[in-house]
N, C-alpha and C positions, 0 to 999 in steps of 0.2 A: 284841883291840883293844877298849879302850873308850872311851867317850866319856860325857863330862858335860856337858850340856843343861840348862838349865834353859829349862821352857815349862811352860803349864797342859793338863793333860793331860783330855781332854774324856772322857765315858763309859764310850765303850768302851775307850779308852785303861786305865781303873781296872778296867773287867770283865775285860779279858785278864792285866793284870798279878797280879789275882787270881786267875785260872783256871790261869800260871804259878807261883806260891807254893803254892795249894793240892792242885792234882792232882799228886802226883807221878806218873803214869802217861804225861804229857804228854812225850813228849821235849822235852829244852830247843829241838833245833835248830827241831824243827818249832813251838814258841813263837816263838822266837824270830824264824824268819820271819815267821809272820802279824803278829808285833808290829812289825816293822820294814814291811811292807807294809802294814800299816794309819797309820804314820807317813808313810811314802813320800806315800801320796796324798790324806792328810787333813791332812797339819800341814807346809804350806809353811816356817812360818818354821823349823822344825828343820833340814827338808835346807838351807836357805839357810845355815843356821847351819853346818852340817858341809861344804856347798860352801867357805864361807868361808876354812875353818881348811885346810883342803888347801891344797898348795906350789902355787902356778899353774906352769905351762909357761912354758918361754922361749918365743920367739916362733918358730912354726912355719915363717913365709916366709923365716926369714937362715938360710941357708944360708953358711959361710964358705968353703967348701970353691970357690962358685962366683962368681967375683967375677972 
């Protein structure tokens, strides 16, 4: 899955993605975690942005079934 974002990406945002292109010894997934965990909890407006585009839920209290 990918996603297209655009946001400015602060410091270490540019260190990691550097330390992903240049090392290839790094596995991707374990890159890719810390990159996404360092997004998770420094760059709100991103996950806002990816909350957004997800399908919301119907509403969890109608039940039709009980009426």
């Amino acid at each position: 899955m990918k996603f297209y974002i655009e946001f400015n990406p602060c410091k270490e945002c540019r260190d990691i993605i550097k330390e992903l292109k240049d090392d290839i010894h790094i596995q991707t997934d374990d890159g890719s975690k810390k990159f996404l965990r360092h997004i998770t909890y420094n760059h709100t407006e991103v996950v806002q942005a990816i909350i957004e585009e997800f399908p919301k839920e119907s509403d969890k209290d109608n039940f039709p079934w009980f009426r």
